[in-house]
N, C-alpha and C positions, 0 to 999 in steps of 0.2 A: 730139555725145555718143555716136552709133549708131557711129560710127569708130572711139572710142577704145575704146570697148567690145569692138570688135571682135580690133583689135589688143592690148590686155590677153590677150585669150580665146589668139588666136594666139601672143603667146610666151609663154602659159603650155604650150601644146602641144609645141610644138618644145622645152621644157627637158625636159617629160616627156619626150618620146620621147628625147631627148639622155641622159637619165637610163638612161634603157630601157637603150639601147645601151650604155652603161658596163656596168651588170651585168651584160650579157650577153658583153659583150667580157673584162673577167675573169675572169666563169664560165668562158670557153675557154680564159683563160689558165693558170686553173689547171688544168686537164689538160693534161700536157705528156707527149709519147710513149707516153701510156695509163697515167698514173701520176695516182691523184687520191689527194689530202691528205684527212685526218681532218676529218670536220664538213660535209665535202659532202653533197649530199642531190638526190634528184631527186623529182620528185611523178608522180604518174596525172591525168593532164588530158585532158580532151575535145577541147580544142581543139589543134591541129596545131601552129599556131603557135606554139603556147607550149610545146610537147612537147621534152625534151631525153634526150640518152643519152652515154653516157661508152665514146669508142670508140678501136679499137686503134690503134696508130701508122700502118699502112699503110689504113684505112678498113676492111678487112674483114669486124669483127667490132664489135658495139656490145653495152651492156649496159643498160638501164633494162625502164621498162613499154611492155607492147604492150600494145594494145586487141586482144580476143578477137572474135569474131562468130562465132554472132548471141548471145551469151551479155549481151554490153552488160558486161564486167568486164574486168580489166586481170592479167597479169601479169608478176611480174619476172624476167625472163629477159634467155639473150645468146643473138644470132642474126646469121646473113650480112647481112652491111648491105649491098652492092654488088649484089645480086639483086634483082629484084621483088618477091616473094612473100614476101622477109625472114623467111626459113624459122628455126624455134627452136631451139637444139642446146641450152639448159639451161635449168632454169627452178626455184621456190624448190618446195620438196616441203615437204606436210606442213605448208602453211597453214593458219591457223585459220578454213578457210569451208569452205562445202557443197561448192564445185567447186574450191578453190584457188586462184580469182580476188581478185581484189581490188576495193573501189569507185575510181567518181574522187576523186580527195582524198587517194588513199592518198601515205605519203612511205616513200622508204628511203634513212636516213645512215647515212654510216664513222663508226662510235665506236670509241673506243680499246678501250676493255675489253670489248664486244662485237662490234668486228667490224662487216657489216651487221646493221640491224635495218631490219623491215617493220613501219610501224603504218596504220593505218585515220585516218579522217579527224575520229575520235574523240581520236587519240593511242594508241590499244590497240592493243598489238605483236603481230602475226598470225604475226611468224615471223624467228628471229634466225639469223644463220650458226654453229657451234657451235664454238666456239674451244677447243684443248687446255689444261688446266690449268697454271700455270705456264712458260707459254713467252711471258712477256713481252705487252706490250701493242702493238698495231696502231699501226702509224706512219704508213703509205699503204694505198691499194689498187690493181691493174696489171690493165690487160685488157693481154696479149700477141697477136700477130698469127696463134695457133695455136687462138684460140677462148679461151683459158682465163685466168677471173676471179679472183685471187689477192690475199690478204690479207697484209701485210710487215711485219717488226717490225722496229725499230731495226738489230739483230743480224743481221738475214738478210736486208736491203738491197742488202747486196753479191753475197750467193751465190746471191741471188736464191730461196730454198729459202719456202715461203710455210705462214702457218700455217694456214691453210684455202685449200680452191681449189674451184673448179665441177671442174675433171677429177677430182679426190679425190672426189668427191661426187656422181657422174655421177645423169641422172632418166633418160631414157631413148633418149639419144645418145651416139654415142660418136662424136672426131672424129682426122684421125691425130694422131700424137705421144702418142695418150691409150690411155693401158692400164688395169687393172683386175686388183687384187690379190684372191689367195684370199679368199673370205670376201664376198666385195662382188658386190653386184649390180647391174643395172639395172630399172629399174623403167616396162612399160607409164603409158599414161595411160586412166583410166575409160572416157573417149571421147575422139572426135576434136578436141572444143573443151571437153573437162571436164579440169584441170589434176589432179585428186587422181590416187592412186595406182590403178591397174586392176587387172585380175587376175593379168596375167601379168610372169615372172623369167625374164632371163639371170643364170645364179651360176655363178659358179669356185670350188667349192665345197673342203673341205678336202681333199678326195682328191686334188685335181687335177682333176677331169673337168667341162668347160662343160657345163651343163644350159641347157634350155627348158623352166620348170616352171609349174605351172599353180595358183593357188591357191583356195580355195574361194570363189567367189562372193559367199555371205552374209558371210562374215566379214571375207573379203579381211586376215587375219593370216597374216604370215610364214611362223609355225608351222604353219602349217594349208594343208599344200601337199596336194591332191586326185595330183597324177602328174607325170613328168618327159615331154615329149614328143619331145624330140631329147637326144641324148648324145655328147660329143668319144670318149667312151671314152678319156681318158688318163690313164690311173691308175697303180693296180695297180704294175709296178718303175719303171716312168718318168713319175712324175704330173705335172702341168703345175703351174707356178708364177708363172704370172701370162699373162695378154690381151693383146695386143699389138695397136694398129691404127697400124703404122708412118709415115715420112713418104709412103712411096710408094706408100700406100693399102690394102696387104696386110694382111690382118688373121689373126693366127697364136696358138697358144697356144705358149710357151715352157716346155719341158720341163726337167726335174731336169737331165740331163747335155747342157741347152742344143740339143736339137736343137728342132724347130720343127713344130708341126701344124699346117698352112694349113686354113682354113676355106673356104676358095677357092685352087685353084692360083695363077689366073693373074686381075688384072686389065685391064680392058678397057683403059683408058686410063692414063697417067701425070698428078700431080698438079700437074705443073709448069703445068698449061695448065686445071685442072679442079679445081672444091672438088670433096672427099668427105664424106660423112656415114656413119655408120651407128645406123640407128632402129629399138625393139622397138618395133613399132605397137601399137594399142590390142587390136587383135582377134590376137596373140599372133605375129604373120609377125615375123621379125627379118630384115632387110635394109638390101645394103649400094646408097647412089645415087651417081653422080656428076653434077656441072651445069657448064656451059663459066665460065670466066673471063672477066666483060666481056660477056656475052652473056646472052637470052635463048631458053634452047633448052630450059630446065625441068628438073627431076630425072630421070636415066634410070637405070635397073635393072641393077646389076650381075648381083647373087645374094642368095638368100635359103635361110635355114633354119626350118622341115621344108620341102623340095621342094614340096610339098606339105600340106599344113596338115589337109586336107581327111580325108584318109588318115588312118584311124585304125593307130599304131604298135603292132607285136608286137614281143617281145625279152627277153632276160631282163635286157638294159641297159638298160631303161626302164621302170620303176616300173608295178605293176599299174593300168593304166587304163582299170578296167571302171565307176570311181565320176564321177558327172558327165560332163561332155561337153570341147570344148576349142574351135572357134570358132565355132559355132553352137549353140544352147540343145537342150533337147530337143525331140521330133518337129519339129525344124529342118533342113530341107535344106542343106549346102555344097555349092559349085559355084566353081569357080579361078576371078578376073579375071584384072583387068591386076596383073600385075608378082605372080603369084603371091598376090595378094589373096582372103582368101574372102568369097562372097555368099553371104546367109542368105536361104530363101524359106520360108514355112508350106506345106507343101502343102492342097490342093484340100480344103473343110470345117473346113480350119482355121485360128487368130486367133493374133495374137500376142498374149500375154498382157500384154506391157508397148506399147500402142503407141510408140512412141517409139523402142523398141529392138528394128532390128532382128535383132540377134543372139543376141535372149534366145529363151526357150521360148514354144511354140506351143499354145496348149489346140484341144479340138474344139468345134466349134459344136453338137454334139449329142450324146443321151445316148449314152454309151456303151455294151455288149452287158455284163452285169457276171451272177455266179451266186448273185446273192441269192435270199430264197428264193421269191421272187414270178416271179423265172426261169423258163421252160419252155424244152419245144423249139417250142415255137408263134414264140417271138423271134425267130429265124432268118429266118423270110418278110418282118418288119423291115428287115432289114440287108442291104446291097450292097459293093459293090467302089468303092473311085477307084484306078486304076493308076497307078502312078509308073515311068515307060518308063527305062531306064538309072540305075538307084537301088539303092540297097545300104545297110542298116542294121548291123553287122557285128557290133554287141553283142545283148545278153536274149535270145539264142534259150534256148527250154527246152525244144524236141522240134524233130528232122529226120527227112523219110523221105528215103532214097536212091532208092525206085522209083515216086513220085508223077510223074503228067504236072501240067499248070497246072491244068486241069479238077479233079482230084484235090486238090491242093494248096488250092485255094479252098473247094472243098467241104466239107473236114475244117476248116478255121479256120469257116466258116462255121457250122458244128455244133458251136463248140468257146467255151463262153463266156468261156476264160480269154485266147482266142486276140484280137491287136488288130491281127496284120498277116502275112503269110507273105511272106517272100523266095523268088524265087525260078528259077533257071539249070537246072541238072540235077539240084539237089539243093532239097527244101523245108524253110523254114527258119519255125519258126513265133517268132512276137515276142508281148511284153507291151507296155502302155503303162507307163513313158511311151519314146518309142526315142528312141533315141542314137547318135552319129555317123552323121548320114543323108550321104550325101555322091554326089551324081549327078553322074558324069564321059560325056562326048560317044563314051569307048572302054568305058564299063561293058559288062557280061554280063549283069545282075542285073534284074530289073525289081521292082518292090514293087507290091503287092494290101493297102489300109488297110480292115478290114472300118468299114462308116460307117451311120448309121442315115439309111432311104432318105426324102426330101425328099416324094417323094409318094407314098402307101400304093396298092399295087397296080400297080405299072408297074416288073415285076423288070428290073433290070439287074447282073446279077454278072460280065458277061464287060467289054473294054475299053473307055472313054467313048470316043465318036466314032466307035465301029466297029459295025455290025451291026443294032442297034436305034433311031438315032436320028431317022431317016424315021419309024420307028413310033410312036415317042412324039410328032414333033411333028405327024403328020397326027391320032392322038388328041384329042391337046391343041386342034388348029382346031377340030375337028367337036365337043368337052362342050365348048368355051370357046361357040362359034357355036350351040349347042344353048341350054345358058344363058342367056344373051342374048334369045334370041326368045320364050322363056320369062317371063323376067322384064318385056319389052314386052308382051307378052299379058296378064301379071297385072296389070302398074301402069294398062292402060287399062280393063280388069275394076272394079278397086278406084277410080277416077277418076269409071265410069259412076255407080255406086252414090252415092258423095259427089253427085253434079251432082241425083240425084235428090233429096236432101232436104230440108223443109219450110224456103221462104226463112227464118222466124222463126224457127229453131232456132240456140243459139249459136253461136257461130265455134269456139273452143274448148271439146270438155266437158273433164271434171276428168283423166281419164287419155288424153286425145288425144295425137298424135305431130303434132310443129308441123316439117312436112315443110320448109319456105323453113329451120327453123332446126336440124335433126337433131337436137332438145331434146325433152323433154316439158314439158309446159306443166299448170301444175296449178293446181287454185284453191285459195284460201285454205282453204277446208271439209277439201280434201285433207289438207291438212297440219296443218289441227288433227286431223284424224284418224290420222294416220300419226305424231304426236309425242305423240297423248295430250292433245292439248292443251298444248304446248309444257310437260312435265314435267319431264323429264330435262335438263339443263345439261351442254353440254359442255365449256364455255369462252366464254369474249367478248375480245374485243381492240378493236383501231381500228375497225374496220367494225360491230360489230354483236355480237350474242351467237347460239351455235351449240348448236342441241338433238339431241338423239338421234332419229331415226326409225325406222318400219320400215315399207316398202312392199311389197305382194304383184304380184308381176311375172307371174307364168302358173299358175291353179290355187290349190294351195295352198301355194306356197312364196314364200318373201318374203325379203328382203334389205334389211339397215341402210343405214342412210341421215345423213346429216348435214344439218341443215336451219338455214341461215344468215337468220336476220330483218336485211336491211341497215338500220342506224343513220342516222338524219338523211341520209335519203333527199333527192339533189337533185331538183326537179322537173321531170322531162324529161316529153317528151311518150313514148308506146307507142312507138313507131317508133322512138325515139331508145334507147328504154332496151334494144327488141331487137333492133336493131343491134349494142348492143355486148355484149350477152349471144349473140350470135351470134358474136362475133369470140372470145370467152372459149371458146365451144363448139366453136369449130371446131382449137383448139390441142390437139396429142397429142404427150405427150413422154412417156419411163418413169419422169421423177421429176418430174412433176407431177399432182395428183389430177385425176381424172375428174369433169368437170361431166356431172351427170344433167338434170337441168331446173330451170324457175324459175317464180314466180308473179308475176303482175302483175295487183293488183285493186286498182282504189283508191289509199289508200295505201299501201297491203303490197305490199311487197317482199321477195321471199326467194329465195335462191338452193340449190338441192339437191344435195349432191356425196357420191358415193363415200366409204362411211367403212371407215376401214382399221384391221384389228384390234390391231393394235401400240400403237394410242396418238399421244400425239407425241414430238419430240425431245427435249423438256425433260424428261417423265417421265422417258425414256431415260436422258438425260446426268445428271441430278441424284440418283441412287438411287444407295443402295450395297448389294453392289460396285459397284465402277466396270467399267460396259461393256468387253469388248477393244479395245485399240488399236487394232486393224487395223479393228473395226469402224467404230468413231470417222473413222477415216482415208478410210475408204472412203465413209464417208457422207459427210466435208464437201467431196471431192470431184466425189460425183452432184449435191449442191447447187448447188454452183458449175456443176455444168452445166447446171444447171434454168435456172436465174437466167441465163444467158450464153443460151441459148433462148430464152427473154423478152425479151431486151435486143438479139438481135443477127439471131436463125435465123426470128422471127413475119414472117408479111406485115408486122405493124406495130406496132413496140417497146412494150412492153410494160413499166411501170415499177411494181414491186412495191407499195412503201413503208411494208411492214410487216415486215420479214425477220427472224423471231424462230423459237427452238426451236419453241414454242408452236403454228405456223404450218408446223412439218413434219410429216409423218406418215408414221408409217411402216406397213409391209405386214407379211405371216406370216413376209418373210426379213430383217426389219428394212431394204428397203430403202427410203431418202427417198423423199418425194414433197411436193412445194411447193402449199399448198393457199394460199387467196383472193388469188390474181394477176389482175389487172385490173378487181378493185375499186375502185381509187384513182378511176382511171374514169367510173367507172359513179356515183362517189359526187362528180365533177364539181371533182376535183384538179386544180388548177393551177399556172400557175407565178407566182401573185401572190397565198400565202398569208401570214397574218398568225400570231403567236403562238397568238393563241385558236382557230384550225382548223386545227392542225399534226395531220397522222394519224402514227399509226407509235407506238412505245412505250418509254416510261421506259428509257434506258439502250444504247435501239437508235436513236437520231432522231440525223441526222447535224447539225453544226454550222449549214448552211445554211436550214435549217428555223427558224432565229431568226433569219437577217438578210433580208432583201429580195433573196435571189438566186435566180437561177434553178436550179427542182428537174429536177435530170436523172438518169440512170441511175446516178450517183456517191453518191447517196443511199442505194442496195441496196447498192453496191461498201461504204457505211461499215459497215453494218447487218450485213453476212454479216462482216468483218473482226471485227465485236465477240461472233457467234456462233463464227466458229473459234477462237476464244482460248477461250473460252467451251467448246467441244467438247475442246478440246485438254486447257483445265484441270478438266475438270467441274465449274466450278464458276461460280455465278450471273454474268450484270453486273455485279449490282446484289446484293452480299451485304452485308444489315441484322446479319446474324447476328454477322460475321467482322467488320464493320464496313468491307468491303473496296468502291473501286471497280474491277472488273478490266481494264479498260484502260489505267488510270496504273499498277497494279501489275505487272502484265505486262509494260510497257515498260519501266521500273523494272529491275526480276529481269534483262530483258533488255541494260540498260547494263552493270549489275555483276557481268554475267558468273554472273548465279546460278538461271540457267534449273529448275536439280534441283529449286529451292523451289514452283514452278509443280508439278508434278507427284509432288510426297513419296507412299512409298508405293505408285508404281503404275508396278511393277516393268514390264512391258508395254513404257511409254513409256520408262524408262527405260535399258532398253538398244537405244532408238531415237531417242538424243540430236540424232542429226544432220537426222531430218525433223523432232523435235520443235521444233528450232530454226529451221531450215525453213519451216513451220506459224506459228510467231510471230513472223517475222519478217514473212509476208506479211500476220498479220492488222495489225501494225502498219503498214504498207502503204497495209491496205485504211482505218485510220482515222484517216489524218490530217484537221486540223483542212481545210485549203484543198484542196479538191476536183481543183484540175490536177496534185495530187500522187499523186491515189489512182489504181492502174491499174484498166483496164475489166475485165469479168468474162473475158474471153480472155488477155487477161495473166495474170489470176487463178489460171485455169484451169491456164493451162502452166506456173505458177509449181511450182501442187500437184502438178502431173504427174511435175514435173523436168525437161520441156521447156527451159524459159528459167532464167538463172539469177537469182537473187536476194539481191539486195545488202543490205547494211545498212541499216533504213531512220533517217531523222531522228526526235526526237524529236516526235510526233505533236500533243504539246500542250508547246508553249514553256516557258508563262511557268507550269507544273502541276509543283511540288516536292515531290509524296508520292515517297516512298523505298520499294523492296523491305524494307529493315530495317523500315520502318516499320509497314509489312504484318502481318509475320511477330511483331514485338513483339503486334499486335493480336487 
């Protein structure tokens, strides 16, 4: 019986795989010399094996999805197929996602009456080829052996004339045989693995004349061009009429009366033996590669334009570019790589503002020297020098002397509080913040002086770092460091004789003692009726416990509020156990999580003492109208997310919330987060073998697995904070009795039908920031799926809010849950 079973199993296999092969073998067959029929289709798949592309006659060139890295998304592009690196020369622009990628799952067929279309693995079309009106409907579609993906009607089969093409429609390659009419551009990419559109244009614009233009940053609209930073200059009686990047690799603009402007005289090699590309990179370099045929020898560098990038442009042929910057942000250093590339660095003192990017702008790590009116000239003995050796800022000056030495030069900025940096050669050049085009070359003249507010009070340094002074400062620093020190031994065995002396019968701890093994205060019960009044004031209660107001007197007569937590159905650990892990709580310092002061242990009282911050909590915050700024909102639920990923990932030992609610945040005098009763779960003898009736955590925030018999892991906070970001995002409750609303089926909801704007009515802020707001909801539905190996950890999390990583569409969070967005909004 075990045999026949066996062999059943076995020719059902071999028919499948027989099966297999058939559809794969037609699928080939229907691409014959690069020509596919209407109704074809390809999908985005993870897996290799299954992965197809629809390629040119001679192999060169193929057209489907690539997998992106490290973004984990796909797009549909054509690329050299016969290379390694299967380098992209086109790709679909103007997707309907945050980066232009796509999920797995995604499909794109030939329709007749559209042409390509791109949908998601929903069905919803991210993005169609745009077919002219009335010219017949699509019959095939052709990858040719010159790169280029072209759409055929009936009619023009023969003349081969196509009604949409990737060359017509170029993103930001250009390959030979492919030109580029007036009016058209190319278009950088965001980043190096972000498919949407970047900042920078090549345009043949109407005059005639190739630009390199540079667009505003925030807007990144067309219309809203910031400067031109290269110019063909071919206008004016002879304007150019169209881009040329021939077969033989030359790339020229064709003029009125057909003469030719080379962008390059002469190239290196012949194309007979070598593909060509030519690419507007992301960071604004346009250049031309070549790579051997059959070979791995990699992309090499013809030429590129501006020579220089780095090099801020003067001219009256180039648009005034005193406004923004062009490939380094502000107080951004450029410096040339390889192949004419620029590197962006922060100088000395200072952060990027975006970590992530770094080509964006650089803030200071300190205050800066400003003439308010609290200003004097006493400020001055503040502030120092950081030199930057071969540096040049060439924009904001608004005063130079001609007969200043350096000594001079520094002097006057340092007495000058509108002054934030002098240039300076033979001429001094004084700057504002914020500067622009910092650009440090190895042949510079220039050296730059950034006045900086000095790190340690009283150890002047205004002349060069590393020159002159710093013997002196670090023989200082041994002898008050080594001074200190013997100091501090001296007192602690002072303060130690004293203890040893007193009466064995006196307590271990009095009520305001310093519980030295635990860097806590340690208080008795007495205290804290005294410091709360008698537990009067109510600040709140949740899972753990309910939280009073205090006020405790720290030196004399000044005193400082206090939050004083009575923990709930206290488990019964022994002293030792419970401060142990009141030790492990105390010993954790983050800037968004509250400060543990101390705690009491008498009896059965238990209380915990922490830092209360004047703000309130977040609920207050998010549920009041108006509605808080966006950016606020924004900014706080990504220091969350970084409290929480602190807890889970950065402690000696993980650390699992299981209470992540507004309620549960607090914030400071700058409104910023801070994550209050973390590792209580703990302390109150959380497990991974809870039952219905002792699930901690609250109505609305409690993940799925808190009602079945699984194990509780850090996926719990992951679902908890995903129900507060929706929650931050829409200001509005979980759990709204009012509206009648649940906001996690409505959220996801709004989020299938395309009607995000409903989430947020009203609040103008978010809404001309559609794209994180979408963003934002896509990872809280993420963070709330029902089955836990779905939800990413708080580092995911984290990079998702950042923009680090990209972030896909997620599935629907709850299956078999049919409330509707319409259904909402009726309500």
């Amino acid at each position: 019986m075990g045999f026949l079973s066996c062999s059943i199993i076995h020719i059902f296999l071999v028919l499948q795989l027989q099966t297999l092969c058939v559809i794969l073998t037609v699928s080939s067959q229907n691409i014959i010399n690069g020509s596919i029929p209407v109704g074809e289709s390809l999908t985005a798949s993870e897996s290799q094996q299954f992965s197809s592309s629809w390629r040119s006659p001679s192999g060169d060139f193929a057209f489907g999805f690539r997998k992106i890295q490290p973004n984990d998304g796909f797009t549909l592009s054509v690329w050299f197929d016969k290379i390694p690196d299967k380098t992209i020369v086109w790709h679909a622009q103007a997707v309907n996602t945050t980066t232009g990628l796509v999920p797995a799952g995604s499909n794109v067929t030939l329709t007749a009456d559209r042409g390509l279309v791109l949908t998601d693995p929903r069905g919803q079309q991210l993005w169609s080829s745009s077919l002219p009106p009335s010219n017949g409907s699509v019959s095939q579609g052709r990858i040719n052996d010159a790169g280029n993906f072209g759409l055929l009607s009936e009619t023009t089969e023969d003349s081969g004339e196509f009604l949409w093409s990737s060359f017509a429609n170029p993103t930001d390659t250009l390959l030979p045989t492919q030109g580029m009419e007036v009016g058209r551009n190319l278009s950088s990419r965001l980043t190096e693995t972000s498919f949407s559109k970047g900042r920078y244009r090549l345009h043949l614009g109407n005059d005639g004349d190739l630009r390199l233009l540079t667009l505003n940053p925030e807007t990144l609209l067309e219309s809203d061009i910031n400067f031109a930073y290269y110019a063909s200059n071919t206008k004016n009686q002879n304007p150019g009429t169209q881009l040329v990047f021939n077969e033989s690799g030359y790339m020229y603009i064709l003029q009125r009366n057909n003469s030719r402007f080379y962008l390059k005289e002469d190239v290196p090699v012949s194309s007979k033996d070598f593909y060509h590309r030519a690419v507007l990179h992301f960071d604004g370099v346009f250049a031309q590669y070549y790579h051997p045929k059959g070979g791995d020898g990699g992309w090499r560098w013809a030429w590129s334009q501006p020579e220089n990038i780095c090099a801020k442009g003067f001219g009256t042929d180039l648009a005034a570019n005193e406004v923004g910057n062009l490939a380094c942000g502000f107080n951004n250093i450029c410096s040339l790589g390889d192949n004419q590339r620029p590197r962006c660095q922060c100088p000395e003192r200072f952060v990027l503002s975006d970590p992530s990017d770094s080509y964006g702008d650089c803030k200071p790590d300190f205050e800066m020297h400003s003439c308010g009116a609290k200003s004097n000239q006493t400020d001055v003995s503040l502030y120092e020098f950081v030199t930057l050796e071969k540096t040049n800022w060439p924009s904001g000056d608004y005063k130079k002397y001609s007969n200043y030495d350096e000594e001079r030069c520094k002097a006057s900025c340092l007495n000058d509080c509108f002054c934030a940096a002098v240039v300076f050669r033979t001429i001094c050049w004084k700057k504002k913040f914020p500067l622009s085009y910092g650009h440090r070359s190895p042949t510079g003249g220039s050296d730059t002086f950034i006045k900086v507010r000095k790190l340690t009070a009283g150890v002047p340094n205004t002349g060069r770092r590393g020159k002159g002074r710093d013997w002196l400062i670090i023989t200082c620093s041994v002898l008050l460091g080594t001074s200190a020190l013997v100091n501090f031994i001296l007192l602690y065995m002072n303060r130690n004789k004293k203890r040893m002396a007193k009466k064995p019968n006196q307590r271990r701890y009095s009520g305001a003692a310093t519980a030295t093994d635990l860097n806590l205060r340690v208080f008795t019960y007495r205290d804290l009726v005294v410091a709360t009044g008698d537990f009067v004031e109510e600040l709140g209660r949740g899972a753990f416990g309910i939280v009073y107001k205090g006020v405790l007197k720290v030196s004399g007569d000044s005193e400082v509020n206090v939050a004083v937590k009575k923990l709930d159905r206290v488990a019964q650990e022994s002293e030792k156990e419970f401060k142990n892990e009141v030790k492990v709580i105390g010993q954790i310092h983050h800037k968004n999580l509250v400060k543990l002061i101390g705690f009491c242990d008498e009896g059965q009282s238990r209380l915990i003492v922490y830092e209360l911050l004047p703000n309130g909590t977040l609920a207050g915050f998010l549920f009041r109208r108006p509605r808080p700024s966006w950016e606020d909102r924004r900014r706080i639920a990504v220091e969350v997310a970084r409290g929480i990923l602190y807890l889970h990932e950065e402690c000696s030992e993980q650390i699992i919330h299981c209470d992540i609610k507004p309620q549960n945040i607090l914030l400071d005098e700058h409104n910023n987060p801070r994550i209050s009763d973390f590792g209580l779960a703990k302390l109150l003898m959380i497990n991974q073998t809870h039952t219905l009736t002792n699930i901690r955590g609250t109505k609305g925030y409690v993940a799925t697995e808190w009602f079945r018999n699984s194990p509780i892991t850090s996926k719990v906070d992951v679902y908890s904070y995903g129900v507060m970001l929706l929650e931050i995002v829409c200001c509005k409750k979980a759990v709204d009795l009012e509206d009648n609303v649940i906001l996690i089926d409505w959220a996801y909801d709004c989020f299938r039908q395309r009607r995000l704007k409903d989430l947020i009515k009203e609040d103008l802020e978010a809404l001309d920031n559609m794209d994180l707001v979408e963003r934002y909801v896509k990872i809280g539905i993420w963070c709330i799926q029902e089955e836990p190996g779905k939800r990413p950890n708080m580092r995911n999390v984290t990079q998702m809010l950042e923009g680090v990583a990209q972030v896909n569409d997620p599935p629907n969070p709850s299956p078999y849950n049919t409330f509707t967005c319409a259904e909402s909004m009726s309500n």
